[in-house]
Structures are given as C-alpha cells and as structure tokens.
C-alpha positions as CSV (number, residue, x, y, z in Angstrom):
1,X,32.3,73.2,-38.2
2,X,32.9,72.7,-42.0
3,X,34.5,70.0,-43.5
4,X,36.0,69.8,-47.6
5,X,35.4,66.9,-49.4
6,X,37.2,66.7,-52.6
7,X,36.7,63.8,-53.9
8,X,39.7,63.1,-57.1
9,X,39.1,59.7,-59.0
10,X,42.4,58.3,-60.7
11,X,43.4,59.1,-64.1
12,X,43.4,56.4,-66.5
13,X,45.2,53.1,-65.9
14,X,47.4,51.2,-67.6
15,X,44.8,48.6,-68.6
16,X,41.8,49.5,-70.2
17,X,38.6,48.0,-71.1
18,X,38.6,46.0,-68.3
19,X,36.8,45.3,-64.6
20,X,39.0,47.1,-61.6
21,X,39.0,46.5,-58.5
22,X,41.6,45.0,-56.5
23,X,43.6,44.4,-59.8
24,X,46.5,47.0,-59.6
25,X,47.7,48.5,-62.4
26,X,49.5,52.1,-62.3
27,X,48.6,55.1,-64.3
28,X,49.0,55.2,-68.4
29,X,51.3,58.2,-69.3
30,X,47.9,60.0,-70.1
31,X,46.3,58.9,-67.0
32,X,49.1,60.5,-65.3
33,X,49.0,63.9,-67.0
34,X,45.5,64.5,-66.8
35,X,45.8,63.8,-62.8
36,X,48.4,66.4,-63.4
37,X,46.1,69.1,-65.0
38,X,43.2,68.4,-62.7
39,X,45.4,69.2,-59.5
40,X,45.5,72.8,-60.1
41,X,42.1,73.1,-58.9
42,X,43.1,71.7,-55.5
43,X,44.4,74.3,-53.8
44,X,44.6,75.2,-50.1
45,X,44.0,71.7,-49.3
46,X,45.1,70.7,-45.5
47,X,45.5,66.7,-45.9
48,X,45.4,64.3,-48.5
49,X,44.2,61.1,-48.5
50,X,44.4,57.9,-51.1
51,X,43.3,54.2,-51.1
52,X,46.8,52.1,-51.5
53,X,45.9,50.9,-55.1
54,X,48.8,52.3,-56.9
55,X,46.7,54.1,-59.8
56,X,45.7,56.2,-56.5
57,X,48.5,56.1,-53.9
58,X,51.7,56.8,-56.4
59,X,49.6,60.3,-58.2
60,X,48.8,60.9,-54.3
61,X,52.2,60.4,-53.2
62,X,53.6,62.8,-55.8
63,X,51.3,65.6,-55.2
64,X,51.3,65.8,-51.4
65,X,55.6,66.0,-51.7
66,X,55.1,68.5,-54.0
67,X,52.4,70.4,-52.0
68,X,54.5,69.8,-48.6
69,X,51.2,68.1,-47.1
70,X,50.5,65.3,-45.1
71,X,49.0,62.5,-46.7
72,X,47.1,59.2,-45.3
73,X,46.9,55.5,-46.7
74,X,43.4,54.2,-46.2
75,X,42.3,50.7,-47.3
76,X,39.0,51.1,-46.5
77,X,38.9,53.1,-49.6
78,X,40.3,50.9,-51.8
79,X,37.5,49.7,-55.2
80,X,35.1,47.4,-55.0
81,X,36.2,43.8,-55.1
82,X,35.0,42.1,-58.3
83,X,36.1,38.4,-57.1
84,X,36.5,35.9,-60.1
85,X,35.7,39.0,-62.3
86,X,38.1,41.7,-61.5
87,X,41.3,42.2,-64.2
88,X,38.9,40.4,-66.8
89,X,38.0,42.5,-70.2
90,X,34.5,43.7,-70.3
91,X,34.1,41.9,-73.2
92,X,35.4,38.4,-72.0
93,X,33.0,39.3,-69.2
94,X,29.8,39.3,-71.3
95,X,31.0,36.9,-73.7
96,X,31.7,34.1,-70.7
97,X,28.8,35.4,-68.1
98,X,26.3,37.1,-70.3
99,X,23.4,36.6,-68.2
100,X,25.2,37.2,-64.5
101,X,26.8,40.6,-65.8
102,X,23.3,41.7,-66.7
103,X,22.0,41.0,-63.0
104,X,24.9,42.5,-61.7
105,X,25.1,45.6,-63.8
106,X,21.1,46.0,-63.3
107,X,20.8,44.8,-59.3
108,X,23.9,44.4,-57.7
109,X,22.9,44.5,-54.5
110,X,21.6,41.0,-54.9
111,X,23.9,39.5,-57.4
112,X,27.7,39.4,-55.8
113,X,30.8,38.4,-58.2
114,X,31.8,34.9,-57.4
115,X,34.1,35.4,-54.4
116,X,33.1,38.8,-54.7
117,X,32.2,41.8,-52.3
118,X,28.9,42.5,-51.4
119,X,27.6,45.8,-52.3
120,X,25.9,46.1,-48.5
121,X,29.7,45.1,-47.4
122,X,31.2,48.0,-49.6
123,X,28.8,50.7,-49.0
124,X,29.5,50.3,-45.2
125,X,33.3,50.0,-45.6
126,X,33.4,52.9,-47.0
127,X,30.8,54.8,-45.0
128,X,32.8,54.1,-41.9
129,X,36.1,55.1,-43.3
130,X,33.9,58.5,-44.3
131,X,32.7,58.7,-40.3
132,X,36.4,58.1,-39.5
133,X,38.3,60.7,-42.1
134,X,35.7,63.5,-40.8
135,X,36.3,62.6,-37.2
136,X,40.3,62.9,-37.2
137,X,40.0,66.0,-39.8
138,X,37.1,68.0,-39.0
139,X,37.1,71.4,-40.2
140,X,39.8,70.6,-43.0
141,X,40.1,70.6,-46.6
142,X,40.5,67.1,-47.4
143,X,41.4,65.6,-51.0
144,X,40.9,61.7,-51.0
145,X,42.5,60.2,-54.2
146,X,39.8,57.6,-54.5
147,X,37.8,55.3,-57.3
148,X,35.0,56.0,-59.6
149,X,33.2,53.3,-56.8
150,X,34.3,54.9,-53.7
151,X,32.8,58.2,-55.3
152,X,29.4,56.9,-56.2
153,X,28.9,55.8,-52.8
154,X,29.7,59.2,-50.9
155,X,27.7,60.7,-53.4
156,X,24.8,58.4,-52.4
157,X,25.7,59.1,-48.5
158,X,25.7,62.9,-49.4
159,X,22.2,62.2,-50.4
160,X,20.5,59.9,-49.0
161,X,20.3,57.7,-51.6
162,X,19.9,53.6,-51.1
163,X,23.2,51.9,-51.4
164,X,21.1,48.9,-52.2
165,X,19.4,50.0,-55.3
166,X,22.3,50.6,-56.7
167,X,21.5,53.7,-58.9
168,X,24.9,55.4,-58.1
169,X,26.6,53.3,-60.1
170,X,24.4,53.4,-63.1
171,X,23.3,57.3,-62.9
172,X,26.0,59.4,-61.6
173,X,28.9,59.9,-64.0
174,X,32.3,60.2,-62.7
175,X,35.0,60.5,-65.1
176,X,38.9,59.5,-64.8
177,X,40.9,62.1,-63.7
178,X,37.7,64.2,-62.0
179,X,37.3,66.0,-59.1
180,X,33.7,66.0,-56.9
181,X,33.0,68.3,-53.9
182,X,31.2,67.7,-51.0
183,X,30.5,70.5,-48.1
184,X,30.2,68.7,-44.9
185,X,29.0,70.5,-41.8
186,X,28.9,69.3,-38.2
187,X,26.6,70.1,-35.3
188,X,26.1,68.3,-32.0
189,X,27.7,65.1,-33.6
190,X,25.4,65.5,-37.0
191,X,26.7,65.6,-40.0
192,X,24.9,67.5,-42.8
193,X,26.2,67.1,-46.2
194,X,25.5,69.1,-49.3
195,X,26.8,68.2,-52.5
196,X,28.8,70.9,-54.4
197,X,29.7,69.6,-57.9
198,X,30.2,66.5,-59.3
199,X,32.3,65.5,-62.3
200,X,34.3,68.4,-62.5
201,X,37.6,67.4,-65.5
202,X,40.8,69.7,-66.6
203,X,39.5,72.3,-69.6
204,X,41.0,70.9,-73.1
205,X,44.4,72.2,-73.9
C-alpha cells in the first residue's frame, strides 16, 4: 500500500533574520500569501497534518476548513529547539557566540544550544511521529504543514542518510512556503520510501 507525503514548510514569519524554533511568531502578510499560492498544488489530499507552532497550525487550520478535511495537531513535529539561542538574530548570534555557532552550524550533532535539543533527540522525535502518521493513515495522501527542520530530517529518513552528520541541514535546500514529496510504500511492515521532489515553490506572478 502507498502512502503521500507532502511535505509544506511555512511561509515566511513575522520575524526575520532570526534562529526559529520554539519561538512562535505567525506568518508575515507575504508569508501568508505565498502559503496561499503554493496550496493549489495540493489537491486530492485525504488529511492534513501541522506542528502547533502558529506559523504552521493557523495556514493549516485555514486550508483544511476550506478544503472540508480533517486535520491533526502533532507536537512531535514542532522545529528543533535552539535553547538559549532560539528568537536571537543571526547576527547577535555570531556576534556573541562566534566560535559555538560555527561548531554548531558545521557538526551539530555534537555541539547542542545551551539548554538546547540534541540533534540525536530530534531526528528520533520526529522519526517516530513519521512511524506513527503512516501507521494511522496508510494509503492516504497526507499534507504535514511542517518546518524547514522537520523536512530535512524526512528527507534524510527517505534516504538513508545519517541524522548525525548533519548534511541535511547544510545541503538540502528547502524554501519557505515549499512543498516536498515523498512516495512511501508498505510491505509486510516495511516501509520503502522514494523521494519525489523536493523544493517545489508557487511560479512568479
């Protein structure tokens, strides 16, 4: 049996710039519009899912009324938390922690945020949630409204990539406002993924 993986990062938020995790801001006006042109391409979807961060949840929660379909709150999919880091400006970030956002940013497996998550912690968060979505919706077309994070890592599932070495985060580009796909199928309690498309935005107006 197949399973649809669409998997829609949130449009821009309302602050920029910055190191998002837990912080919870909503979407800009543009944010907002763009998640609005990049929702025609989900079509025929059977349930929708989004982590409770509201620059996910409220875009989710408009789209599933107006679609007339279920949708699911999961905060196992919320973002990374950053710890002491998360809200801060990239550039106060550097400025105060030069050398410790270069470790993290080049091996962060093995350089946590203060008060932080671990990456080992977060890839398996949201591997389980994964095992759990395609258990209770096998065969669907699923939509999980989702961060650029949460992506990277069910990209590196899809392919067998080492959470710990951290290249998701530094080689696979995922946009605001994007949609990737992942084909799941299931045999005798297996899963097989295969990965579709990746980074897929609204054409320009």
């Amino acid at each position: 049996m197949q399973t649809e993986l669409y998997l829609v990062r949130h449009g821009e938020p309302q602050i920029r710039n910055a190191l998002l995790g837990r912080t919870n801001p909503e979407l800009s006006e543009l944010g907002w519009q763009k998640m609005l042109d990049i929702s025609a391409n989900l079509t025929d979807i059977d349930v929708m899912i989004a982590s409770p961060l509201q620059r996910c949840a409220l875009f989710a929660e408009y789209i599933a009324a107006q679609q007339q379909l279920p949708l699911y709150i999961k905060p196992d999919f919320v973002e990374f938390d950053f710890g002491d880091w998360d809200g801060r400006s990239y550039q106060d970030l550097h400025n105060d922690f030069p050398q410790d956002m270069h470790n993290f940013f080049i091996d962060p497996a093995n350089n946590t945020p203060p008060n932080g998550e671990s990456l080992a912690d977060f890839s398996q968060r949201v591997e389980t949630a994964l095992l759990s979505v395609l258990q209770q919706h096998q065969g669907k077309r699923i939509a999980l409204f989702v961060h650029s994070g949460v992506i990277r890592t069910l990209i590196a599932w899809c392919l067998k990539i080492d959470y710990l070495q951290g290249v998701q985060f530094q080689r696979i580009k995922i946009d605001y406002a994007s949609i990737s796909h992942i084909s799941v199928f299931a045999h005798e309690g297996e899963h097989f993924p295969q990965l579709c498309y990746t980074n897929k935005v609204a054409d320009p107006k």
